[in-house]
N, C-alpha and C positions, 0 to 999 in steps of 0.2 A: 504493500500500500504506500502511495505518494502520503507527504505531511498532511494534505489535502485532508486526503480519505478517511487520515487515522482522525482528525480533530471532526471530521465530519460522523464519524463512527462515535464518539467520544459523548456530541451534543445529539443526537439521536438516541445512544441508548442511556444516556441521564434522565432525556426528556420521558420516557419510559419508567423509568427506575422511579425517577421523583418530580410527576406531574404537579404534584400541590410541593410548596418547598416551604418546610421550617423555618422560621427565625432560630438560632440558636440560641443566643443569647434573650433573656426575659428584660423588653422595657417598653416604656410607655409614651416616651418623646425623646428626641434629641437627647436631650441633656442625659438623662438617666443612661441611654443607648451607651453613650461617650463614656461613662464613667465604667460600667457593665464590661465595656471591650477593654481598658486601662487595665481594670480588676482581673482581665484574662490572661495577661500575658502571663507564661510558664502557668497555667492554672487551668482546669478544666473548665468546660461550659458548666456540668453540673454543678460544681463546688459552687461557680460564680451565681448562679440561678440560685442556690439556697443560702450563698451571705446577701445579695445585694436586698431582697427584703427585711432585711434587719437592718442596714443603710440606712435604706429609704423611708423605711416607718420611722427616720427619726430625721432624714434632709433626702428628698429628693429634687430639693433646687438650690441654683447654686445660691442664693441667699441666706438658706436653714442651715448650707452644709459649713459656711466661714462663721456661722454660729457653735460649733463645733470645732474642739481643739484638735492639734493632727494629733498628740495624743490617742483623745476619743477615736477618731475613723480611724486608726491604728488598729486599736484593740477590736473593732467590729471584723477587722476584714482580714485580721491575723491570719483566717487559716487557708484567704487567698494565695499567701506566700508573698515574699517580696514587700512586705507589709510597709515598713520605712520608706522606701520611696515612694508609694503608692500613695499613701496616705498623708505625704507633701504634696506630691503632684496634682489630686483631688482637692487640697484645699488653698492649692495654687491658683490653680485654672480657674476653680472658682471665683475667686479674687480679680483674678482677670477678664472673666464673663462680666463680671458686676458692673467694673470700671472702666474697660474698653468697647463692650459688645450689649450694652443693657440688658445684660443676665440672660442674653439669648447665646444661644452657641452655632458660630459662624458656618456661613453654608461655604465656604471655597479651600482649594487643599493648604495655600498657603496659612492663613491665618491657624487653621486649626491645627499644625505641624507647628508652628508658634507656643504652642501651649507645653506649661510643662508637662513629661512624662507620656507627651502623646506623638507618636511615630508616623513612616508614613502610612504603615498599615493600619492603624488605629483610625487616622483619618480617613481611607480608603473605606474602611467600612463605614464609618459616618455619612461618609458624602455617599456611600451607594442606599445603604436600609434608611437613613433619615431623612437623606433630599432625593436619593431616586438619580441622584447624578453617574454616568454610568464610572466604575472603577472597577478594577480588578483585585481586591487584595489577597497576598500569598500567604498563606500561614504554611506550617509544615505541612500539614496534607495534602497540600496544591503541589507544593516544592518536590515532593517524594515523586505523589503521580505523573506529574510531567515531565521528570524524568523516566519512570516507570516505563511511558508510555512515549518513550521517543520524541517528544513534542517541544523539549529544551533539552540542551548543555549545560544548562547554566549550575555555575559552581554558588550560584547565591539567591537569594532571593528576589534581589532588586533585575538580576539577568531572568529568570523564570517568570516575572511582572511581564516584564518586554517581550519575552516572547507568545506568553499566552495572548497579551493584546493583540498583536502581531497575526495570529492565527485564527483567531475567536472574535465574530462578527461582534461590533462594539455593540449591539440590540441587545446582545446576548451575556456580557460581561456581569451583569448584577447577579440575574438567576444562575449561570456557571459555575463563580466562585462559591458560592453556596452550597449547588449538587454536586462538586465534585468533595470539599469537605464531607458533606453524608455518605458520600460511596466511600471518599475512603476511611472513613470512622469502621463503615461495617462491612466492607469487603477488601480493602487492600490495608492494613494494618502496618505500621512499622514492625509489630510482633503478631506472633501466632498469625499469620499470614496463609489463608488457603488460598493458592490459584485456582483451583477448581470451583471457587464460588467470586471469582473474581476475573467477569466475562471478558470485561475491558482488557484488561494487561494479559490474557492467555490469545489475548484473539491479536490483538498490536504489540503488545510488550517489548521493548528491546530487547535483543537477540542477547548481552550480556548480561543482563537482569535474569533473565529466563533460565540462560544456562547454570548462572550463579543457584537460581532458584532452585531445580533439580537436582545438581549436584549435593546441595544442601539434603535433601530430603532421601536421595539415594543411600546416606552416610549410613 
């Protein structure tokens, strides 16, 4: 198969896989969104879905939350991981919602990459589930698959952005980045990995991947 074929195979059998597509993360507007993704990094969805209502039942805007010592959101969001920064950069940003943006949280990549503790994939997801603007952002499961799947070289993240855009009709970049996170949460794993329940990468897979993959399980 041409690169074509495979990313053409890639957004047909997602569109299958996951017709209706979860939010992963739980939130209610912008603001919440932003802080919800911050709380993820090195951290699961799940973990972050059962601290951020404890959060928010005490500041779900940036007004309540600079009411609030970074102390306090420290302690809420301890078992986020990474707690210390986290819980500056929340009561940062905040601070700069109030004063710069009138406690709204900015729709473009620049300003919100501006913010403490917030990246550009943190902003990629803002700008795609809050404003609908289209982005791509890479978390490890995109970074893995598109390797997986032939469809990047890239040795980083910021080269795997460029090439899925590159590839992947920009209509398409908001719902993508999302189905292929779900596919690979439950079928292509960094561990306990079956290829046999894993149509995509047995059917495209790179030809080194693959063999690596067999070898492994031959042992």
């Amino acid at each position: 198969m041409t690169k074509h074929e495979r990313a053409t195979f890639v957004i047909n059998t997602l569109k299958d896989f996951y017709p209706e597509i979860p939010i992963p993360l739980d939130h209610k507007d912008p603001y919440t969104l932003l802080i919800a993704v911050l709380l993820s990094a090195q951290c699961t969805d799940v973990r972050v879905n059962q601290i951020t209502p404890l959060l928010f039942a005490k500041a779900d805007n940036p007004h309540d939350m600079i009411k609030l010592t970074i102390e306090e959101i420290k302690e809420i969001i301890r078992p986020c991981g990474l707690s210390p920064m986290k819980s500056k950069g929340i009561h940062g940003l905040s601070e700069i919602l109030i004063n710069e943006h009138n406690g709204q949280v900015p729709q473009s990549f620049e300003a919100l990459e501006r913010l403490p503790a917030v990246g550009h994939k943190t902003a990629s997801v803002v700008m795609s589930q809050a404003f609908g603007v289209p982005a791509f952002p890479v978390d490890t499961h995109i970074h893995r698959l598109m390797y997986r799947w032939n469809l990047t070289n890239g040795k980083n993240v910021k080269q795997t952005e460029k090439d899925a855009k590159a590839i992947f009709p920009k209509e398409l970049w908001n719902n993508l980045h999302l189905q292929i996170i779900w596919y690979g949460r439950e079928y292509s794993p960094a561990r306990g990995w079956d290829l046999d329940k894993d149509i995509i990468t047995k059917t495209i897979g790179r030809t080194t991947v693959l063999n690596e993959y067999y070898k492994k399980i031959s042992r």
